[in-house]
mmCIF file of the N, C-alpha and C atoms, coordinates in Angstrom:
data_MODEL
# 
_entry.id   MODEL 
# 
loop_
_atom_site.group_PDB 
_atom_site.id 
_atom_site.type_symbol 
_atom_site.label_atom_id 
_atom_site.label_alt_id 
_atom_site.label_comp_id 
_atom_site.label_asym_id 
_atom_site.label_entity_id 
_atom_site.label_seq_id 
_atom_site.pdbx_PDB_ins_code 
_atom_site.Cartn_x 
_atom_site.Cartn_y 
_atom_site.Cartn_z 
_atom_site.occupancy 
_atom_site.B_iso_or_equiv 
_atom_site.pdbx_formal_charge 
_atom_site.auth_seq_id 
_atom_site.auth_comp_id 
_atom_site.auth_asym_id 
_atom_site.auth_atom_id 
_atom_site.pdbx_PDB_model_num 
ATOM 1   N N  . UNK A 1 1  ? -10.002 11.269  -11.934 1.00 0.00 ? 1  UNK A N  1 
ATOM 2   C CA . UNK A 1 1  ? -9.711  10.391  -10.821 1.00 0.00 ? 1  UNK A CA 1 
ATOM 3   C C  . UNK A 1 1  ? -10.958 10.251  -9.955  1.00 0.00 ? 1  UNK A C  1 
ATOM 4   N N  . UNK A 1 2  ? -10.863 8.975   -9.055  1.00 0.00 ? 2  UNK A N  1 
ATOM 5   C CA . UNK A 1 2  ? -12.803 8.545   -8.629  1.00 0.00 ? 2  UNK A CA 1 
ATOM 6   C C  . UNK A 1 2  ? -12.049 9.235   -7.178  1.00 0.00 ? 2  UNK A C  1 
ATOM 7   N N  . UNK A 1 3  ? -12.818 9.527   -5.986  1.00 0.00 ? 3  UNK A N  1 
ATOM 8   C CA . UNK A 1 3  ? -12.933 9.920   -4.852  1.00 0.00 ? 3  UNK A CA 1 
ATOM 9   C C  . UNK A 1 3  ? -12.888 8.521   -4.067  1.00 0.00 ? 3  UNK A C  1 
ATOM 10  N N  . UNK A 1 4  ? -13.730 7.640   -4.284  1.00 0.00 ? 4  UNK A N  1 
ATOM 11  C CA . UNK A 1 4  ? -14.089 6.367   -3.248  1.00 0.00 ? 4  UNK A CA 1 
ATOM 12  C C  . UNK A 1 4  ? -14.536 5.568   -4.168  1.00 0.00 ? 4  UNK A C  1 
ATOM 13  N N  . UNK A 1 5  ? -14.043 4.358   -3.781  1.00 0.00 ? 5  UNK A N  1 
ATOM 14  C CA . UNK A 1 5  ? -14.474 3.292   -4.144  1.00 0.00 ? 5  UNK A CA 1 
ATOM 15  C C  . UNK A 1 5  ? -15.480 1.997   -3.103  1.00 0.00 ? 5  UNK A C  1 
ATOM 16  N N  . UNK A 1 6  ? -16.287 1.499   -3.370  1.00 0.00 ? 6  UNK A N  1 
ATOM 17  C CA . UNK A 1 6  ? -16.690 -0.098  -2.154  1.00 0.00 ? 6  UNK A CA 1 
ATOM 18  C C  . UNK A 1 6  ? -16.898 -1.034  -3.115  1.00 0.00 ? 6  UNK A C  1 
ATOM 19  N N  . UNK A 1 7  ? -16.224 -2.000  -2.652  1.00 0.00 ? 7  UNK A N  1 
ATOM 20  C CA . UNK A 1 7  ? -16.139 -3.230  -3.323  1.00 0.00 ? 7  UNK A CA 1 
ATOM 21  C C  . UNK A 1 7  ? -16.677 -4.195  -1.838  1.00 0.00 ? 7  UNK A C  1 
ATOM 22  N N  . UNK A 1 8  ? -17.137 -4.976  -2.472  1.00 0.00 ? 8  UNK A N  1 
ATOM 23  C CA . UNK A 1 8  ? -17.632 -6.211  -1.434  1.00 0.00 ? 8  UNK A CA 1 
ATOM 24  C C  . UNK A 1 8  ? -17.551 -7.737  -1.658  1.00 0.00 ? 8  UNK A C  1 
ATOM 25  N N  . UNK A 1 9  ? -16.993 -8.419  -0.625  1.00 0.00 ? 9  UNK A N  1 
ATOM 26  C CA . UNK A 1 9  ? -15.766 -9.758  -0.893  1.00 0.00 ? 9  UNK A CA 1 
ATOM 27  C C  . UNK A 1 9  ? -15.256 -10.200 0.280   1.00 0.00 ? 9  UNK A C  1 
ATOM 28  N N  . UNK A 1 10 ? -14.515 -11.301 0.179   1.00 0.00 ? 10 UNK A N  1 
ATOM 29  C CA . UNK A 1 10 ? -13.985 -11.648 1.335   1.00 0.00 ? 10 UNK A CA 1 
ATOM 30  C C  . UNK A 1 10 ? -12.830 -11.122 1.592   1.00 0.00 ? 10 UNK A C  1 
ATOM 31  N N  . UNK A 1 11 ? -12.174 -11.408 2.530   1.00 0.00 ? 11 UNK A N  1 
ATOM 32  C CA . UNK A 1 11 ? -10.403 -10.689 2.993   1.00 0.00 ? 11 UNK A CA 1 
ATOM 33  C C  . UNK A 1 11 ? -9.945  -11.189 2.044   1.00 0.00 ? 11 UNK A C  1 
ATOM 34  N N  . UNK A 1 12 ? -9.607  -12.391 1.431   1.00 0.00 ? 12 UNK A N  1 
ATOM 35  C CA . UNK A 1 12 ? -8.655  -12.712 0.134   1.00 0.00 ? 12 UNK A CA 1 
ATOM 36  C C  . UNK A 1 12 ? -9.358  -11.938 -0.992  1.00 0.00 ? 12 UNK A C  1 
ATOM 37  N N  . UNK A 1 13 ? -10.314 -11.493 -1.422  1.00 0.00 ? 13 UNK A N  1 
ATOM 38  C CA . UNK A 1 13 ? -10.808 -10.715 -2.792  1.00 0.00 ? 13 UNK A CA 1 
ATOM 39  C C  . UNK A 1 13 ? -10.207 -9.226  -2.110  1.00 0.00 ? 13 UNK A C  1 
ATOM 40  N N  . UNK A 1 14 ? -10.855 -8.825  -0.889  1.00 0.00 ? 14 UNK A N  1 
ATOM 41  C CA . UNK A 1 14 ? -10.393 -7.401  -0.429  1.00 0.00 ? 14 UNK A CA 1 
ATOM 42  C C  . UNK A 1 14 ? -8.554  -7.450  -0.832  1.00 0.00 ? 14 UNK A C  1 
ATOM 43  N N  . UNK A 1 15 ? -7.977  -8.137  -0.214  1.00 0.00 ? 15 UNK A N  1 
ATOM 44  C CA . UNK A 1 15 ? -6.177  -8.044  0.112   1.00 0.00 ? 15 UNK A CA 1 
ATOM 45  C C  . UNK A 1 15 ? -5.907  -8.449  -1.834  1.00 0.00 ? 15 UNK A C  1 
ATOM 46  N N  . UNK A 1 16 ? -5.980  -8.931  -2.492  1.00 0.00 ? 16 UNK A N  1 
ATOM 47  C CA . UNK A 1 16 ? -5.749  -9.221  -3.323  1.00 0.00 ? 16 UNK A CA 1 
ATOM 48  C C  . UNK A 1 16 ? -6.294  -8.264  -4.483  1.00 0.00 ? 16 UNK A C  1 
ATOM 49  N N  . UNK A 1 17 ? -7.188  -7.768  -4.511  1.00 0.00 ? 17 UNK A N  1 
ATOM 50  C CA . UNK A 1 17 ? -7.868  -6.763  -5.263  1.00 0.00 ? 17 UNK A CA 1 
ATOM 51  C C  . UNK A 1 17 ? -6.665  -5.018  -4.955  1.00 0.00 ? 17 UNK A C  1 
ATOM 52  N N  . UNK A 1 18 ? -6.591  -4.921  -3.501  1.00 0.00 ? 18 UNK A N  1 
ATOM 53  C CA . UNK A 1 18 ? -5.701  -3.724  -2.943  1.00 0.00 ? 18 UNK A CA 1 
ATOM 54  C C  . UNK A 1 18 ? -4.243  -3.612  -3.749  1.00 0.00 ? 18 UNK A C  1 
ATOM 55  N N  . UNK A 1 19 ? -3.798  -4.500  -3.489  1.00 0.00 ? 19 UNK A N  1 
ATOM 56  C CA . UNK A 1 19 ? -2.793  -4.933  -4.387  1.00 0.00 ? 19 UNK A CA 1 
ATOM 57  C C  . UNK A 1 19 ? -2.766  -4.492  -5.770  1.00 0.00 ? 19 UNK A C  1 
ATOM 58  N N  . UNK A 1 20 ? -3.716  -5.207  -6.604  1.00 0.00 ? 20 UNK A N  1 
ATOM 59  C CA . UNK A 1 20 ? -4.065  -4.564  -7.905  1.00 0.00 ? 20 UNK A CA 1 
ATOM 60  C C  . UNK A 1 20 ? -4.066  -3.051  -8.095  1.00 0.00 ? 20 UNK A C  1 
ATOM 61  N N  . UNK A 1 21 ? -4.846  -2.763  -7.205  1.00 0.00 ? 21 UNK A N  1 
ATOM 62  C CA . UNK A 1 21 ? -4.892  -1.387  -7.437  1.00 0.00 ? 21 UNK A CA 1 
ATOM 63  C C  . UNK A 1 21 ? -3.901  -0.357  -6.973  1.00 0.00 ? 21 UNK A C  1 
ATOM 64  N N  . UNK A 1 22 ? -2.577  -1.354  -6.492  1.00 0.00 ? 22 UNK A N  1 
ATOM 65  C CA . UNK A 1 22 ? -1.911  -0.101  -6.192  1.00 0.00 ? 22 UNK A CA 1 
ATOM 66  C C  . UNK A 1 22 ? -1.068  -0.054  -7.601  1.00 0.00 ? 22 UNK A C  1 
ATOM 67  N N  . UNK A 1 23 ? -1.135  -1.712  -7.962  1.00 0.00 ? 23 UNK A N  1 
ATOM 68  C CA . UNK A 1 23 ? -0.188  -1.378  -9.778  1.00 0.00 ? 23 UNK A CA 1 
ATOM 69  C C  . UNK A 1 23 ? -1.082  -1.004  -10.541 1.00 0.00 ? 23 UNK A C  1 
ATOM 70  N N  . UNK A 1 24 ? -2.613  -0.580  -10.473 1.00 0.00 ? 24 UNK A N  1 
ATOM 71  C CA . UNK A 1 24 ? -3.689  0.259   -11.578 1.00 0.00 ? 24 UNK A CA 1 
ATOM 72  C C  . UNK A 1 24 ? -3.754  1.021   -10.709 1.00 0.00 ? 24 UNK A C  1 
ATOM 73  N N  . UNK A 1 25 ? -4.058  2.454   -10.171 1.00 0.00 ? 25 UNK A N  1 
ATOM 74  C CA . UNK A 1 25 ? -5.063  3.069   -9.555  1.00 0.00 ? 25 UNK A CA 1 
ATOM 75  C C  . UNK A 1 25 ? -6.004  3.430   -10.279 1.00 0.00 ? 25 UNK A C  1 
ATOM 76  N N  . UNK A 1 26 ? -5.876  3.391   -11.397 1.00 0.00 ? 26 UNK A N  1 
ATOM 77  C CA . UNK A 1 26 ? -7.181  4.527   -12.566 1.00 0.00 ? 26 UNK A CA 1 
ATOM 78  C C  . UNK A 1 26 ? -8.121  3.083   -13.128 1.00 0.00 ? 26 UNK A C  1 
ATOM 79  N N  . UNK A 1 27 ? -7.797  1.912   -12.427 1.00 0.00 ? 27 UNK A N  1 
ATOM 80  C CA . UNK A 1 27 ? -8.261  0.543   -12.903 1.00 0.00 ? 27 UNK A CA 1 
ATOM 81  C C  . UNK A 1 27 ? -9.978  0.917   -12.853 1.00 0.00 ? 27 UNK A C  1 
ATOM 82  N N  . UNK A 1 28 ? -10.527 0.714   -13.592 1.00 0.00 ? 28 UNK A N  1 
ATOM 83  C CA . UNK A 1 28 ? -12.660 0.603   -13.679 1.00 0.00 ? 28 UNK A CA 1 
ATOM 84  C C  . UNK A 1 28 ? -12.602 -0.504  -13.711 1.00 0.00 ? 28 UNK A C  1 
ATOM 85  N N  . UNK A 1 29 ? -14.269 -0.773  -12.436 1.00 0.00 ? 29 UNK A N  1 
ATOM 86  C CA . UNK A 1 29 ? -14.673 -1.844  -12.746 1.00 0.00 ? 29 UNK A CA 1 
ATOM 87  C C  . UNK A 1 29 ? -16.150 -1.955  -12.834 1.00 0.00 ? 29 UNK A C  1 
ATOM 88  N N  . UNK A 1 30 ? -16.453 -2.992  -13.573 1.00 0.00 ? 30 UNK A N  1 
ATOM 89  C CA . UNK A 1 30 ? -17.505 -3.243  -14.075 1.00 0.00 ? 30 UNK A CA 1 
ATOM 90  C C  . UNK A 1 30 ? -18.234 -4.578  -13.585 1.00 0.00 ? 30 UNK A C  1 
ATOM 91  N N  . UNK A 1 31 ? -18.765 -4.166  -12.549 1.00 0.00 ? 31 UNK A N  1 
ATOM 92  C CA . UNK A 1 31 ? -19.433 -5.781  -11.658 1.00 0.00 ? 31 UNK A CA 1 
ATOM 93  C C  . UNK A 1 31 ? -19.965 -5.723  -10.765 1.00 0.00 ? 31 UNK A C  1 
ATOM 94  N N  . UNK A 1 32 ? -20.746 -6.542  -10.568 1.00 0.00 ? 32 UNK A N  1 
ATOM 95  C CA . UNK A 1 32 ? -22.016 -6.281  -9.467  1.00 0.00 ? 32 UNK A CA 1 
ATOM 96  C C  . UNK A 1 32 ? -21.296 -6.267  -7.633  1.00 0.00 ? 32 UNK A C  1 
ATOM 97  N N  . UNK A 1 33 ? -20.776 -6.400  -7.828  1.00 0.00 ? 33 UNK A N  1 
ATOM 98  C CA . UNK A 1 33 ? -20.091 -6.238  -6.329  1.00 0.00 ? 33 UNK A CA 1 
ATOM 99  C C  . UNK A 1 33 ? -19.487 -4.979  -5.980  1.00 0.00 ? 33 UNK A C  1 
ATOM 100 N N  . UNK A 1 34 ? -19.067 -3.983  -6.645  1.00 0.00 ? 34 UNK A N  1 
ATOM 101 C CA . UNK A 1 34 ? -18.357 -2.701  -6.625  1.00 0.00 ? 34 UNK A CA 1 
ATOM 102 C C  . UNK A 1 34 ? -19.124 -1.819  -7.171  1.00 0.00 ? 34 UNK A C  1 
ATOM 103 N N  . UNK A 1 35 ? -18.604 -0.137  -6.602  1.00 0.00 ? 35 UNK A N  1 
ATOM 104 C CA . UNK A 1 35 ? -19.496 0.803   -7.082  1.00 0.00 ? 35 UNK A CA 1 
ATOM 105 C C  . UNK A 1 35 ? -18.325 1.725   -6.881  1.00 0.00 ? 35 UNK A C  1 
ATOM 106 N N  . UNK A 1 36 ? -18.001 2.619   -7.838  1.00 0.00 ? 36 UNK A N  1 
ATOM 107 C CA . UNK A 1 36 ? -16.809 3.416   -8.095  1.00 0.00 ? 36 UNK A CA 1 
ATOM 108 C C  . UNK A 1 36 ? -18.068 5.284   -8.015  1.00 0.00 ? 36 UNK A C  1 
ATOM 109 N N  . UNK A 1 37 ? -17.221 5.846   -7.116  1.00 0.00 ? 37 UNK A N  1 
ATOM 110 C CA . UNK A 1 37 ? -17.765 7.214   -7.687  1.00 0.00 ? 37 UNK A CA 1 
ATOM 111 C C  . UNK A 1 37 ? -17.238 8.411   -7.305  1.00 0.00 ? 37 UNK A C  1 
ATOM 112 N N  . UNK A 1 38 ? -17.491 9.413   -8.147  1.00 0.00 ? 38 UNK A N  1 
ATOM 113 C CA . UNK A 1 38 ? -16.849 10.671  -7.956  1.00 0.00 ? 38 UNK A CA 1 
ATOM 114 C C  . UNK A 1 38 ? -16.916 11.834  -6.961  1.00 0.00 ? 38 UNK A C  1 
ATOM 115 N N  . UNK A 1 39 ? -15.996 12.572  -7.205  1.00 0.00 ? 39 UNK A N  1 
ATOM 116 C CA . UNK A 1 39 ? -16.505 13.662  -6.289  1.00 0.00 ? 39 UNK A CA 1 
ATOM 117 C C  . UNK A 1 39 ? -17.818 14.364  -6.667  1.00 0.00 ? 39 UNK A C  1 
ATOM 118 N N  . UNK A 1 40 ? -18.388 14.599  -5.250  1.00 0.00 ? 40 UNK A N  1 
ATOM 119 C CA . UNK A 1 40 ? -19.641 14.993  -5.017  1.00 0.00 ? 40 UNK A CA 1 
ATOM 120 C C  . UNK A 1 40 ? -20.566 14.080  -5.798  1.00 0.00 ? 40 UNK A C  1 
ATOM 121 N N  . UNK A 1 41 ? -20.498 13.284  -6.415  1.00 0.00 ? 41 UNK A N  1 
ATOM 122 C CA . UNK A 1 41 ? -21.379 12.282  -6.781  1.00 0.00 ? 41 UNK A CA 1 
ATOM 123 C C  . UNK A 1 41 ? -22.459 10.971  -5.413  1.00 0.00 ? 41 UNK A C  1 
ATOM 124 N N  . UNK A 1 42 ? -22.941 10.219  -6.093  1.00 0.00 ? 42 UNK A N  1 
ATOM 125 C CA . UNK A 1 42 ? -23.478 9.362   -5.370  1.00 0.00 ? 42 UNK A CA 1 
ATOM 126 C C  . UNK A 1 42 ? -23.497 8.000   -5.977  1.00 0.00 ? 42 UNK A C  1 
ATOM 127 N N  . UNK A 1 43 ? -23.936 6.923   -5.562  1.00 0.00 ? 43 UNK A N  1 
ATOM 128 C CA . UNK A 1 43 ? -24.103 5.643   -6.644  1.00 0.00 ? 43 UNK A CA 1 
ATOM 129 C C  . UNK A 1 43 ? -24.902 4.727   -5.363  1.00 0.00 ? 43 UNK A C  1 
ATOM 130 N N  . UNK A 1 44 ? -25.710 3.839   -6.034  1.00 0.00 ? 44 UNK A N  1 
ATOM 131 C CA . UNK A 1 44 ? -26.037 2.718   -4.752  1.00 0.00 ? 44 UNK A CA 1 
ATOM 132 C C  . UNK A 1 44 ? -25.864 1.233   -5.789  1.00 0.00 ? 44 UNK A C  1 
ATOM 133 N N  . UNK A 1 45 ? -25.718 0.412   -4.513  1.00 0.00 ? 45 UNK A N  1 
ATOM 134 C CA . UNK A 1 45 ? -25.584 -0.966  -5.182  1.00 0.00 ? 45 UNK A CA 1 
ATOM 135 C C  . UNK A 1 45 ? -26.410 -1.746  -4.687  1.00 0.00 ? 45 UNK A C  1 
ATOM 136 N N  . UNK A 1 46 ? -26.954 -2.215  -5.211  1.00 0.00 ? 46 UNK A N  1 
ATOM 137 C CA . UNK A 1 46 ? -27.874 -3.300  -4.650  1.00 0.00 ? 46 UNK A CA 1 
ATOM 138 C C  . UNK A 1 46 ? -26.943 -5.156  -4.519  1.00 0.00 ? 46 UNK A C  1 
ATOM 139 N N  . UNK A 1 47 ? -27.584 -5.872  -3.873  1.00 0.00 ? 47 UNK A N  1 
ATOM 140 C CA . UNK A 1 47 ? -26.767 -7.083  -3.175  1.00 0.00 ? 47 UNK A CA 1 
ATOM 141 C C  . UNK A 1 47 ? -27.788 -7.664  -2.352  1.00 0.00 ? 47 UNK A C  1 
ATOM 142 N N  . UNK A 1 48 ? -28.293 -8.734  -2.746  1.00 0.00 ? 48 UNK A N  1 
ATOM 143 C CA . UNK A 1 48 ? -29.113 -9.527  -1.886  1.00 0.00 ? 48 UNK A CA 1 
ATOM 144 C C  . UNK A 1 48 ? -27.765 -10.757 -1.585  1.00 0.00 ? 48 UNK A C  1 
ATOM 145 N N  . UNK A 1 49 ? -28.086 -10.880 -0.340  1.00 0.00 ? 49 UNK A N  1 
ATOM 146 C CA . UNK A 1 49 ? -26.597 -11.720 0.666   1.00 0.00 ? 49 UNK A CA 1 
ATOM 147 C C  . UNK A 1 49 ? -27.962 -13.183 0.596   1.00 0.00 ? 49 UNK A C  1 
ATOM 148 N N  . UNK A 1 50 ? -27.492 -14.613 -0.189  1.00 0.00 ? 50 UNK A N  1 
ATOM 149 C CA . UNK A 1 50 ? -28.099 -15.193 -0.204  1.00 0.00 ? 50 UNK A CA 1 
ATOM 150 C C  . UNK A 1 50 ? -27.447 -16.294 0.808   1.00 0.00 ? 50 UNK A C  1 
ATOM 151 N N  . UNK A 1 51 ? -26.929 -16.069 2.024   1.00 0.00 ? 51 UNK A N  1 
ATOM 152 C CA . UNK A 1 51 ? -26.159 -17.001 3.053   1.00 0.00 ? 51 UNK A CA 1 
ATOM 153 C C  . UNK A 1 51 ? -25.898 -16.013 4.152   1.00 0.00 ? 51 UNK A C  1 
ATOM 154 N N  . UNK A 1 52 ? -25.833 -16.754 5.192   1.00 0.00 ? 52 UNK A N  1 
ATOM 155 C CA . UNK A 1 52 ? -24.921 -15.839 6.641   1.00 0.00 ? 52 UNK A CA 1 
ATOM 156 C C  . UNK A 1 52 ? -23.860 -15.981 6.050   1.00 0.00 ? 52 UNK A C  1 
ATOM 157 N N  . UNK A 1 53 ? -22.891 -15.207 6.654   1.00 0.00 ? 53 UNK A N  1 
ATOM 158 C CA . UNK A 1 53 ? -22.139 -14.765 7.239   1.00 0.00 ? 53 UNK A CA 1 
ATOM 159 C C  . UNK A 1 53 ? -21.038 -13.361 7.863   1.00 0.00 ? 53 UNK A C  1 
ATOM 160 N N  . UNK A 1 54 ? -19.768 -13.526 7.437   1.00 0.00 ? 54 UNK A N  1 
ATOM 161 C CA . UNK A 1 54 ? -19.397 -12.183 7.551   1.00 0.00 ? 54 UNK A CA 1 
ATOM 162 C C  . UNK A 1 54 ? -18.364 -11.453 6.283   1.00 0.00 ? 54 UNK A C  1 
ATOM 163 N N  . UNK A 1 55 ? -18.963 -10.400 5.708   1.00 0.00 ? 55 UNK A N  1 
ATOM 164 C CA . UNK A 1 55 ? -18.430 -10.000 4.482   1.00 0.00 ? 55 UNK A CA 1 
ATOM 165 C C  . UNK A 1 55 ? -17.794 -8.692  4.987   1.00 0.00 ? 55 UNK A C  1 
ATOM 166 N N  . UNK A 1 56 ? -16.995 -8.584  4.004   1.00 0.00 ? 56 UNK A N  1 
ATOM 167 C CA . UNK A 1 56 ? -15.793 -7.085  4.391   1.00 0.00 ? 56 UNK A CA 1 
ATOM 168 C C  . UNK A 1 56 ? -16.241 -6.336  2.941   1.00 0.00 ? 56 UNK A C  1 
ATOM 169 N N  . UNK A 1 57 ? -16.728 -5.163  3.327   1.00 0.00 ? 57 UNK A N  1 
ATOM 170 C CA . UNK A 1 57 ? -16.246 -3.949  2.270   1.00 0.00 ? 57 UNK A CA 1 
ATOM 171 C C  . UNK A 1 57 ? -15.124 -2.836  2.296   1.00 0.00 ? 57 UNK A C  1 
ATOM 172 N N  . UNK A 1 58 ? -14.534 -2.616  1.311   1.00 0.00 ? 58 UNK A N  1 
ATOM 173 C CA . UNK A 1 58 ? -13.356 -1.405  1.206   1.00 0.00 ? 58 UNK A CA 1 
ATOM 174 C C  . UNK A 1 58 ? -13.653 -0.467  0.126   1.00 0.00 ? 58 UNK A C  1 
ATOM 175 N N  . UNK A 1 59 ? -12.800 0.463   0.379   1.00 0.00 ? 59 UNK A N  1 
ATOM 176 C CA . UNK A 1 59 ? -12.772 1.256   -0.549  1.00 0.00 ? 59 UNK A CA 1 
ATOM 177 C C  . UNK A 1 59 ? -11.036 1.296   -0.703  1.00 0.00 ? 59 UNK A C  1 
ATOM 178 N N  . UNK A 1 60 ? -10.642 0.970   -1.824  1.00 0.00 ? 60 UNK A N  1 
ATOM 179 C CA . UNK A 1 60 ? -9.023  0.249   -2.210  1.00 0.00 ? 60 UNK A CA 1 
ATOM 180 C C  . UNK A 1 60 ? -8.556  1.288   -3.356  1.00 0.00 ? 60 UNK A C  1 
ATOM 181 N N  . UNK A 1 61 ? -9.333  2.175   -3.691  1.00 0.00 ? 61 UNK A N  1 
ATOM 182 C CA . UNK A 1 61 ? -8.490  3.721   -3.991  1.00 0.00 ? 61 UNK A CA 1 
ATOM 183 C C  . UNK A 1 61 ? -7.142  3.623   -3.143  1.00 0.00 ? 61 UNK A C  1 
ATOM 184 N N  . UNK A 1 62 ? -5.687  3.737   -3.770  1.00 0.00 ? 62 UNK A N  1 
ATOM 185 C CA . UNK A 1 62 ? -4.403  3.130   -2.878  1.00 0.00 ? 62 UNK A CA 1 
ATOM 186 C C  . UNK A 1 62 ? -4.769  4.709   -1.509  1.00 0.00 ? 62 UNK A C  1 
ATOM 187 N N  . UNK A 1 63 ? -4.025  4.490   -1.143  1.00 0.00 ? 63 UNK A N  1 
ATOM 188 C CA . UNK A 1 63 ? -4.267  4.944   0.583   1.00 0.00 ? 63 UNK A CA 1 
ATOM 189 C C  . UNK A 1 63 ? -5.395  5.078   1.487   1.00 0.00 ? 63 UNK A C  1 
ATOM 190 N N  . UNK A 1 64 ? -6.749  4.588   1.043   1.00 0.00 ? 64 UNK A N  1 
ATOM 191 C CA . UNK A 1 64 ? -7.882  4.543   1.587   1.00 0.00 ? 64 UNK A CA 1 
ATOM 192 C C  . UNK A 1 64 ? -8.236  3.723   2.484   1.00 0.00 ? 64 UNK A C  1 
ATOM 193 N N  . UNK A 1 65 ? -7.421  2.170   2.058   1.00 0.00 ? 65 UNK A N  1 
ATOM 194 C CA . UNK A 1 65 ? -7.603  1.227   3.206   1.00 0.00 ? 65 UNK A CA 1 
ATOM 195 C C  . UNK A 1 65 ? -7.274  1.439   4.642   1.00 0.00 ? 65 UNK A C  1 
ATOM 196 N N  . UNK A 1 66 ? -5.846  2.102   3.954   1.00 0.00 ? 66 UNK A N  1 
ATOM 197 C CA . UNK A 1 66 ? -4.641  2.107   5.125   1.00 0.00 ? 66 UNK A CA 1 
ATOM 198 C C  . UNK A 1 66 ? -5.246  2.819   5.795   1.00 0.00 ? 66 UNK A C  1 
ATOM 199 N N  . UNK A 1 67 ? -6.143  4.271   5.311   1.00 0.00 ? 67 UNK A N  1 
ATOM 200 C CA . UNK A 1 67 ? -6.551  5.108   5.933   1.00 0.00 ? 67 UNK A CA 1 
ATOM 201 C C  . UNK A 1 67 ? -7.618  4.890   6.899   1.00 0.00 ? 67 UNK A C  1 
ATOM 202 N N  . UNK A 1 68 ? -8.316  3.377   7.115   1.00 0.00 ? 68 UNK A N  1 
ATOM 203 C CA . UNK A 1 68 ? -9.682  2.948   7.384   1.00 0.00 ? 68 UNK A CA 1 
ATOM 204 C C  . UNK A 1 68 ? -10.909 2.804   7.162   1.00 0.00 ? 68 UNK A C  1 
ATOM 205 N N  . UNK A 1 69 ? -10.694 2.669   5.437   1.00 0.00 ? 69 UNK A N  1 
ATOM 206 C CA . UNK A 1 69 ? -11.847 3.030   4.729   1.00 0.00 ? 69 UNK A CA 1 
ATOM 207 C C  . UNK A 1 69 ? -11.952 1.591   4.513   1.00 0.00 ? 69 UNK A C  1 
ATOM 208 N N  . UNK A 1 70 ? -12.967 0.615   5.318   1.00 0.00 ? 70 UNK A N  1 
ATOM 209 C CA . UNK A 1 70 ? -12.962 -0.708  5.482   1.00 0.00 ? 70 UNK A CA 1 
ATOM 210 C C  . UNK A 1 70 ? -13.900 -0.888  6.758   1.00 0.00 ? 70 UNK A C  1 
ATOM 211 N N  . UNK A 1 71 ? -14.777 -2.223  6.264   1.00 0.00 ? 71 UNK A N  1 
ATOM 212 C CA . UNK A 1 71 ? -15.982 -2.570  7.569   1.00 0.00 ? 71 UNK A CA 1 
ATOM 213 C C  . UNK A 1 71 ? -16.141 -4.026  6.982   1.00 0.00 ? 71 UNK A C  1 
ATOM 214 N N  . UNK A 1 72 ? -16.913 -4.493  8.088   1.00 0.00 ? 72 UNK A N  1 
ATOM 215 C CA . UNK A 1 72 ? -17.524 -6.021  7.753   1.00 0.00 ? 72 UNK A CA 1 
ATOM 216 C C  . UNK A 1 72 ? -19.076 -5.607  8.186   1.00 0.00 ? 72 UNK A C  1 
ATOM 217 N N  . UNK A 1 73 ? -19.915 -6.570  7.088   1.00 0.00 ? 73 UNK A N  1 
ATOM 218 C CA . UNK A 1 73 ? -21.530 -6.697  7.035   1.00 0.00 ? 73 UNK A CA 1 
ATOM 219 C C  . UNK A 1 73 ? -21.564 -7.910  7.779   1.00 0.00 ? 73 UNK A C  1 
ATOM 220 N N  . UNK A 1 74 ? -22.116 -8.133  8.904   1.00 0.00 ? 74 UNK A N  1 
ATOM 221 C CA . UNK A 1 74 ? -22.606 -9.546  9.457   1.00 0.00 ? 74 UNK A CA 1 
ATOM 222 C C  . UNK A 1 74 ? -24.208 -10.233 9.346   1.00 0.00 ? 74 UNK A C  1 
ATOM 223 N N  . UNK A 1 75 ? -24.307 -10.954 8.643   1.00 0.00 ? 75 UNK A N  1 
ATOM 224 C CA . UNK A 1 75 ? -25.837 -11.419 7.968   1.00 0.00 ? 75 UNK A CA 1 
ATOM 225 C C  . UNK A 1 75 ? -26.014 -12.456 8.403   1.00 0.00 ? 75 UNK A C  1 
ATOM 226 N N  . UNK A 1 76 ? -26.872 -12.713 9.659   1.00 0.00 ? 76 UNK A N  1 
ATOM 227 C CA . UNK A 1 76 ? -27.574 -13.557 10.169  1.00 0.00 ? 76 UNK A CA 1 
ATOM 228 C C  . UNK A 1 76 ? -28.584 -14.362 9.830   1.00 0.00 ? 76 UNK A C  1 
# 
């Protein structure tokens, strides 16, 4: 089982993705927007934001959201 997840997206990819994962939790993904990792592990993602505005990341492991594991990037 992963510890944390960040995925990065808008509120409809965030709310709609959460969902998914509460009918997968053990769901992998494989894509440049998310980075899945374990305990005591690390991972980085790289993301060049080629526009303003304001993006939301989560971590949608089921009770993590709820828990406040969620922010927005604002790119000026």
């Amino acid at each position: 089982m992963f510890n944390h997840e960040f995925i990065l997206g808008t509120t409809h990819d965030i709310r709609s993705h959460a969902a998914a994962m509460k009918k997968n939790p053990d769901m992998k993904h494989d894509d440049g927007h998310s980075l899945t990792v374990g305990m005591l592990s690390r991972g980085e993602l790289h993301w060049r934001f080629t526009r303003a505005g304001r993006f939301v990341y989560a971590c949608l492991i089921p009770g993590h959201l709820e828990r406040g594991m969620k922010g927005t990037i604002v790119v000026k």
